[in-house]
TORKOL-747705 format. One record per residue (C-alpha): residue in three letters; x negated, y negated, z negated. Coordinates in nm, 3 decimals, padded with zeros to 5 digits, always signed. Example, Ala and Ser with C-alpha at 12.3 -4.5 7.8 and 13.67 -1.06 7.14 Angstrom:
<sites>
(ala, (-01.230, +00.450, -00.780))
(ser, (-01.367, +00.106, -00.714))
</sites>
This chain:
<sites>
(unk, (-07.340, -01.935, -03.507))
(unk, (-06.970, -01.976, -03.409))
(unk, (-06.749, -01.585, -03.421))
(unk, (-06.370, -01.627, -03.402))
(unk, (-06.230, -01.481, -03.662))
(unk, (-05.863, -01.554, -03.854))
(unk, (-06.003, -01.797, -04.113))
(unk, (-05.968, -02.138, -04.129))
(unk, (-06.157, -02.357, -03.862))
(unk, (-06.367, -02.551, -04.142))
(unk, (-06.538, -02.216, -04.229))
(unk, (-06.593, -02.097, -03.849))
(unk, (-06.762, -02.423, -03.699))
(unk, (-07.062, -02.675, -03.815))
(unk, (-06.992, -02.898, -04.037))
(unk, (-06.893, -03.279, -03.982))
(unk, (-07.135, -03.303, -04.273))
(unk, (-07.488, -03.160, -04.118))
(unk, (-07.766, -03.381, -04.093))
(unk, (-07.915, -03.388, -03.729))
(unk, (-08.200, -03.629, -03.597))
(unk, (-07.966, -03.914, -03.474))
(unk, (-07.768, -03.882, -03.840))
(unk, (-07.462, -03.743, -03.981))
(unk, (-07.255, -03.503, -03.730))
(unk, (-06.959, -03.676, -03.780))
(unk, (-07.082, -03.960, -03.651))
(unk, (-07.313, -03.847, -03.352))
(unk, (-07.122, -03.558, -03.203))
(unk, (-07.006, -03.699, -02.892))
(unk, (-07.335, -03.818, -02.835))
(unk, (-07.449, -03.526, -02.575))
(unk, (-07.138, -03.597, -02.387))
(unk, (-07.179, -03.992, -02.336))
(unk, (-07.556, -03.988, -02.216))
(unk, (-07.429, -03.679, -01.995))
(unk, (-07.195, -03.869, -01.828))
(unk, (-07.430, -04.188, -01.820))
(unk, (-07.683, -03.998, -01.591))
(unk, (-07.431, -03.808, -01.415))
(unk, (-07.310, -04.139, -01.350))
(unk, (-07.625, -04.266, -01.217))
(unk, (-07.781, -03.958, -01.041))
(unk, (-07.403, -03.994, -00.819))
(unk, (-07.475, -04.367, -00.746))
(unk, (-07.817, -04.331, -00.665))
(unk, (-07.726, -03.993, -00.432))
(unk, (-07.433, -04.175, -00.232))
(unk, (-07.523, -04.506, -00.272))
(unk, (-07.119, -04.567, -00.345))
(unk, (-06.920, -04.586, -00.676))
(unk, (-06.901, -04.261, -00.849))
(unk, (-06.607, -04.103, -01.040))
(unk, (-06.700, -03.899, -01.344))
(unk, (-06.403, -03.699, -01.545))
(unk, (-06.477, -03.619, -01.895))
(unk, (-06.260, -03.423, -02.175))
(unk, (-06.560, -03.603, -02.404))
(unk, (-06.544, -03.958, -02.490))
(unk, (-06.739, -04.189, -02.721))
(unk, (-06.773, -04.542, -02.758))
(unk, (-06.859, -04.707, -02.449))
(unk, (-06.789, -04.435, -02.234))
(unk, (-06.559, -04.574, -02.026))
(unk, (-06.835, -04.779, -01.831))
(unk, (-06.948, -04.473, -01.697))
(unk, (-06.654, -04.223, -01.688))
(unk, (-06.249, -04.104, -01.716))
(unk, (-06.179, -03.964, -01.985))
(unk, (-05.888, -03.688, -01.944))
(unk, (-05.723, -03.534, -02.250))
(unk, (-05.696, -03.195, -02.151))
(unk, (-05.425, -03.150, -02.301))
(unk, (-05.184, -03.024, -01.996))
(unk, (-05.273, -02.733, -01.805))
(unk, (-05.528, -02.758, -01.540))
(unk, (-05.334, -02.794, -01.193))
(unk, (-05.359, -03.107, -00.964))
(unk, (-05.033, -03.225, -01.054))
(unk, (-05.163, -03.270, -01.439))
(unk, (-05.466, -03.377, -01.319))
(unk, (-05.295, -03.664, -01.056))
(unk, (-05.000, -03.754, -01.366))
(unk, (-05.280, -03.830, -01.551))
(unk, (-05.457, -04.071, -01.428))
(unk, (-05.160, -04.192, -01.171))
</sites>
């Protein structure tokens, strides 16, 4: 488990390295994010029968079928939010 402490982030955090079912973490760790946003996508459409808009600070190959992705890397007001995508 994750606990914040003052060393350095490669020693408080999973490695890129692990082995999970889909294959090396590295390479898979966007993953949850994508097919989150696929069916969040979907469930929307299929609710409103209208184009949805999904924001996401995830992204991974392919993802932009199904959402935005924001960087998240202003602070969270409307203005960032609307100079971001404006």
């Amino acid at each position: 488990p994750f606990f914040p402490t003052t060393n350095p982030l490669n020693t408080s955090t999973i490695s890129m390295n692990t082995q999970t079912y889909l294959g090396v973490n590295y390479n898979t760790h966007d993953l949850y994010a994508f097919y989150e946003s696929i069916v969040t996508n979907q469930a929307l459409e299929n609710i409103t029968n209208e184009r949805s808009f999904v924001l996401s600070r995830s992204s991974f190959a392919g993802s932009g079928k199904y959402t935005s992705h924001w960087l998240g890397d202003n602070t969270s007001t409307w203005d960032d939010l609307y100079q971001s995508i404006a």
